[in-house]
Each structure stands twice: as structure tokens, then as C-alpha cells.
N, C-alpha and C positions, 0 to 999 in steps of 0.2 A: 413345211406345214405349220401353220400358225399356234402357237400352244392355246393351253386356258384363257388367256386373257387376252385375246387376238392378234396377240405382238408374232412375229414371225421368227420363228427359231434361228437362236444362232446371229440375228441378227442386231444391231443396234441403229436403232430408229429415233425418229422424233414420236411420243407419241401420240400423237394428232394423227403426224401419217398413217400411224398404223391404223388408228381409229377409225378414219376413212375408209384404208382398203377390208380392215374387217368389215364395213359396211360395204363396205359394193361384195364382198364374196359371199357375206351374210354369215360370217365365222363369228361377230362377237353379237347375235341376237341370242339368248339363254331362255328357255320354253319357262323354266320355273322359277325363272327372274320375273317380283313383280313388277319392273322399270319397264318399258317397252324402249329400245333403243332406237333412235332417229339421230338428223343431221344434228339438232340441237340439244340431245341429251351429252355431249360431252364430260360436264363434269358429272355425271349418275356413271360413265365408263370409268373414272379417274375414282370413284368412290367405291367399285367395283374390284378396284384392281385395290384402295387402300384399304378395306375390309378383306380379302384375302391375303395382303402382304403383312396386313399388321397381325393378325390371327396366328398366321403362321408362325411367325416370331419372336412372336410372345408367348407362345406356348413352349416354343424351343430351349427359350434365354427366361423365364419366369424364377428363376430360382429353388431354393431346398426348402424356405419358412412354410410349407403349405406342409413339410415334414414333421416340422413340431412346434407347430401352434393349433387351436381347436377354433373349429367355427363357431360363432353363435353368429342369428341370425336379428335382428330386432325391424320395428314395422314403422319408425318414421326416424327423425334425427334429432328429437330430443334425450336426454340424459336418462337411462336405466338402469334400475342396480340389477347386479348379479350375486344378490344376497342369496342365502341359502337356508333349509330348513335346518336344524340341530339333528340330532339322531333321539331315541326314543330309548327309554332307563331298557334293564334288562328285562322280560315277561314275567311275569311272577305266575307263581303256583295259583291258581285258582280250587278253591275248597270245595267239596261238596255243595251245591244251592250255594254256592257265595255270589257274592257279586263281582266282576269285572272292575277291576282298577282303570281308572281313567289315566291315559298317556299325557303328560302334556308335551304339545306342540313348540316348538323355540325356534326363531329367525334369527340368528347373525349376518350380521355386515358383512358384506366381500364389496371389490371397485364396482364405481359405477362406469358405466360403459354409455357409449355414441358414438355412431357413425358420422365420419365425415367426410366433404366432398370435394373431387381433386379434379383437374379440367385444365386445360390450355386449348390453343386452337392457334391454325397455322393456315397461311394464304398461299396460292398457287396463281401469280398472273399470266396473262396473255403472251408480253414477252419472254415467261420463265421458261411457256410453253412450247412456243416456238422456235425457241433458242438454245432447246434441250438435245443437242446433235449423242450426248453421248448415255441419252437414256436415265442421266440422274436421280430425275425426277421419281423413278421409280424404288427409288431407295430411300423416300422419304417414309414412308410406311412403313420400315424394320427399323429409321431412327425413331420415330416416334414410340413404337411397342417398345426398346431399349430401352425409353426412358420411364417409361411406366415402371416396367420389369425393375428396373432399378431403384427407382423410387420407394416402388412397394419390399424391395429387400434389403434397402437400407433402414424404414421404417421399424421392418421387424427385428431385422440383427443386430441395428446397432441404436435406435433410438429404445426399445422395449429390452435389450437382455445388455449390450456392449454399455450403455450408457449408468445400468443399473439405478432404476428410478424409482425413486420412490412413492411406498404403496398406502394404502388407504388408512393401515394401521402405524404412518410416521417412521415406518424402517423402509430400509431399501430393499427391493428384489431379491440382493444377495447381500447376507449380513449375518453377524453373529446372535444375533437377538433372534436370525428367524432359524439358526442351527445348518444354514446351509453354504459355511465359510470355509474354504481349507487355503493356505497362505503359499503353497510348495507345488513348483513346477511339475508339469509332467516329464518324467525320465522314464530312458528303460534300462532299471536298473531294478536291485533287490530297495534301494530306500525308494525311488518311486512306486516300486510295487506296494511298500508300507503306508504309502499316500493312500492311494486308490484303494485298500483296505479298508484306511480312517472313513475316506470320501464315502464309499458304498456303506457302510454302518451308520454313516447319518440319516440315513433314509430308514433305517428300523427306528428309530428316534423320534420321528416323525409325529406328529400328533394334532387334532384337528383341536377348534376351539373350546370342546369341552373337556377335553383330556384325553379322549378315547386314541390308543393308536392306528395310525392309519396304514393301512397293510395295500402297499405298490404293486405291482407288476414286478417278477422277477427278473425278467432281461431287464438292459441296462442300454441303451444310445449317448454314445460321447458322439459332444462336436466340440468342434474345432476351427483354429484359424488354417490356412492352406499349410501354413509355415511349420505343423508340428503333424502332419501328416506322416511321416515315417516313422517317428518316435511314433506314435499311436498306434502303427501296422507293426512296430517290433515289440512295440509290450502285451499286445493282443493277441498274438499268432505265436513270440519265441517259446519254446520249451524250457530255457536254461535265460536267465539275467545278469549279469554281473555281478558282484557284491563290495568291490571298489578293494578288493586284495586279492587281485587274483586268480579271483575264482568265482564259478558260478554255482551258480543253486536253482532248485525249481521254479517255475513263476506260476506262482499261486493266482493270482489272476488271469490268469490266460484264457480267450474267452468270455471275459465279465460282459464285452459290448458286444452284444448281439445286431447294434448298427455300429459304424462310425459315420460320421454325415459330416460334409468340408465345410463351412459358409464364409465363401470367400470375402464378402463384406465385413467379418471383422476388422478394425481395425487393429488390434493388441495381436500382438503373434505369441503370448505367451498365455493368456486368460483362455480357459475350456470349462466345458459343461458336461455336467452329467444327468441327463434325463431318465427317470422311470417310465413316464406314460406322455412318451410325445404327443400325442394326437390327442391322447383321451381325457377324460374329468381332472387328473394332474397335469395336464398342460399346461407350462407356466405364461403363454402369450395367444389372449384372444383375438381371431383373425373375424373382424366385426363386417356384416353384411348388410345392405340395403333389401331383408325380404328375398335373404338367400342368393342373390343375383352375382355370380363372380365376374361375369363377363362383362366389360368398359361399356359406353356406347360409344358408336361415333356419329357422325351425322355432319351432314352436308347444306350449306347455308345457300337456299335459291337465289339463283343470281339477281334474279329480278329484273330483267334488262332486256328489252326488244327491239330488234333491230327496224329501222324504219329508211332507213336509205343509205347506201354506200356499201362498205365491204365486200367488194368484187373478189379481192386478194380471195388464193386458195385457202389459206386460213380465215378466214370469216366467224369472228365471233360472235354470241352473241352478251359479252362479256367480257371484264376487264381482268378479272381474278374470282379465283374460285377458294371458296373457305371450307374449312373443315371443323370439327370440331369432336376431342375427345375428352369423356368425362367421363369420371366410376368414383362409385358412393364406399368405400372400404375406410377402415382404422387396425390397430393393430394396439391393445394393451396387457399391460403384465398384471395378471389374475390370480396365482397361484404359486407360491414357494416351496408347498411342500414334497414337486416331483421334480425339483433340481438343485443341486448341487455345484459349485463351481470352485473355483481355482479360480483366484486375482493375486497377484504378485506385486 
């Protein structure tokens, strides 16, 4: 029985052929497809099956960064700050018949932010078509989502937090000037458990532009490179640590990360993070949108071509190669130091 896409289970076809016999069985016409499928809609079948293969795929292999980074949205692709208002003194006593004290208003600097736009496109000819005995073809559509997927997770992991870039205020992302430095590996031991002490008390520390302290979320998300994965589940979970004589003692942090999160895209197998508010207003890496829109486009390039005499052959095109073409308007920048923490070595 022929699946979703009219290919025939089980089997490995060209698929043109299939194409055809879905047309004579009438298995690849779709009621709420608005293409209407004929002999010469071939590539609108081939864009059919690459909007489901890519979809699929990319959803599967997208990555962790959509874990801890924050949306913002903006409405065209010029340059926008993402400055912010100050806070407001404390209310004061108001007197009997007095009057109301006026607040005043104050804007600080934070980065400025743009979306920008990423696209490639890839051709499918007549002979690729035809010469496809072992279905290749249809794998093109989970390499291209891969590359996306990747693209978009190297962007966030290693160009915004791995690369540690610097921010609007002339320090980098992670730096001693901005307090959120510690120099000492992750161990599980009793002196890495004194790290992750230090490391979590910088975040009480914390302070926004005008002095006032800035009060986190109390759970705690480490990430990490894949490589320190164990060590992380032993110093998170053990009861007892080492203490490098012998002997063990409590592990007072145990429990401090309420996530751990992998991102295999690090490069460094020794540098980790410590987040307060993954997703939310401490978020330290903005995931920048076109008008909210997460989803790529793709879109299929009319061939343009009508056949006027010849191609008797069962293959009968009405065209040489068929184009594709995928594009999606996203950015990814570092916003915010004061909900992370890290270890560089």
C-alpha cells in the first residue's frame, strides 16, 4: 500500500515512477492540498514530499538553544535597541493633602538587536531524476533540515556564549568586570563542590545598572559540553564527595541544577554554564525573529518550460531541473550577563 507520499512501501523506486503510479491509482491527489496534482505537476510532488521531509527533521535534530535563549520578536531588519526602562526610587510616604511626588522615568543602554537572513537553494535535474534507482533523492530534504539545524546551533552555542563576545558595555559576555568569572574546572569532589558554592553566590551579587540587586529564580540549569556529562550527574545526584584524603563528606550542593542541558556543539570540553533564568528576562542569548515567524520557508522555483514537440520517452519532462529554495529570517545575540555564570579554564 503506498504510504503518505505515494511511494510504495517497502519499496525503492525512482521517484517519477512512483509518481506516475500514484497518478493512475489516484493515491498521491491530497483533498486539502492546495496544488491540484496532474502529469505535469511533478516538481509541486517533489516540493510535497521536501516540505514534509524537511519539517520532519528538523524538528527532530533542531537542537537545545530554543532551552536557553528568550525570543524577541522585531518588525523589519533594521537595527533596534533593546534598551530598557531603570526602575522607580522607593514610594514615599504621602502627607495628609500633600502632594504626590513625581517618579522619574530613566532608559539605559542594553545591545542593539537585527534580524538577519540565511537561504541557500539546491537543484534537482532531469537526469538526477531519472537515474535515482535507489531513492536518494529523497534524502535530500533531512540533509538540508541538518543543515539548518546546525547552523542555527552553532550560531547560538558557539558564536553567542562559546566564542564569549563582546557586549555593548566593551566587556565580554563572561568576564570579571561583569562578576560572572570562576577560573576552576568542574569536579566531583568536596573542592569542586567549593566552586559551585563560589559560582551560585555570584548571582546574589548580581546588580542591575542602578545599583539595585537583582533577585534570580532559585533553581539553577548547568550546561555543558557532552564530555563532562558524568562528572555533572555525580556531583548533582552523589550523597557523599571525596575530599582528596580519603574520605568523604556531604555534598552540599546536591541538587543545586534543577536542569542539566548537553549542547553538543561546544567546542571546549572543559568550559560550563550556569544559568538562573534560561528562557526568561535573564536570558543571556536573544533568539531574534522576523514577526515572531520560527518556521524557514521553502519554495519551489517554476520551471517555466513547455513542452512543444518530442518527449515520447516515459519520462517526459517538462523540464531540465527543478529548484528549491530555503530561507529563514532568525539571529541569535548575547543580551544579558547577569543570569549566567561560567567556568573558562
Amino acid at each position: 500500500m503506498p504510504n503518505s507520499m505515494g511511494l510504495p512501501g517497502g519499496k525503492h523506486v525512482r521517484l517519477y515512477d512512483a509518481y506516475l503510479d500514484a497518478l493512475e491509482s489516484q493515491e498521491v491527489f491530497d483533498e486539502d492540498a492546495e496544488e491540484a496534482i496532474s502529469i505535469n505537476d511533478f516538481p509541486t510532488y517533489m516540493l510535497k514530499l521536501v516540505r514534509h521531509r524537511f519539517l520532519t527533521r528538523f524538528t527532530e535534530i533542531q537542537g537545545i538553544w530554543p532551552s536557553y535563549t528568550r525570543q524577541m520578536d522585531v518588525e523589519d531588519f533594521e537595527e533596534s535597541t533593546s534598551s530598557r526602562f531603570g526602575r522607580f526610587a522607593d514610594i514615599p510616604e504621602r502627607g495628609l493633602g500633600g502632594q504626590y511626588d513625581q517618579l522619574a522615568i530613566r532608559e539605559f543602554d542594553n545591545e542593539k538587536i537585527r534580524v538577519k537572513e540565511w537561504g541557500a537553494a539546491f537543484s534537482v535535474t532531469r537526469q538526477m531524476i531519472i537515474s535515482d534507482r535507489l531513492n536518494k533523492i529523497a534524502e535530500l530534504p533531512g540533509l538540508l533540515a541538518e543543515a539548518l539545524a546546525r547552523t542555527m546551533s552553532k550560531k547560538a552555542a558557539i558564536t553567542c556564549l562559546a566564542a564569549n563576545p563582546t557586549m555593548y558595555d566593551g566587556n565580554a559576555l563572561i568576564s570579571a568586570a561583569h562578576g560572572n568569572l570562576v577560573t576552576t574546572p568542574l569536579l566531583a569532589t568536596t573542592v569542586g563542590m567549593g566552586t559551585l558554592q563560589t559560582l551560585d553566590l555570584k548571582f546574589d551579587d548580581m546588580t542591575d545598572d542602578e545599583g539595585y540587586t537583582i533577585v534570580s529564580p532559585g533553581n539553577r540549569t548547568l550546561l555543558i559540553p557532552t564530555e563532562l556529562r558524568f562528572v555533572a550527574k555525580a556531583i548533582n545526584e552523589n550523597e557523599l564527595l571525596p575530599n582528596g584524603s580519603s574520605q568523604l563528606e556531604a555534598n552540599l550542593v546536591r541538587g543545586l541544577w534543577d536542569n542539566v542541558m548537553i549542547e553538543p556543539f561546544f567546542t571546549d570540553a572543559t568550559d560550563y554554564y550556569v544559568l538562573a533564568d534560561p528562557t526568561g528576562p535573564l536570558s543571556p542569548i536573544a533568539y531574534i525573529t522576523l514577526n515572531g515567524n520560527t518556521t524557514p520557508f521553502l519554495g519551489l522555483k517554476d520551471p517555466g518550460v513547455k513542452a512543444v514537440l518530442g518527449g515520447n520517452d516515459p519520462y517526459s519532462f517538462d523540464f531540465d531541473e527543478i529548484a528549491y529554495k530555503i530561507r529563514h529570517d532568525f539571529h541569535f545575540k548575547p543580551i544579558e550577563w547577569r543570569g549566567i555564570v561560567c567556568s573558562i579554564q
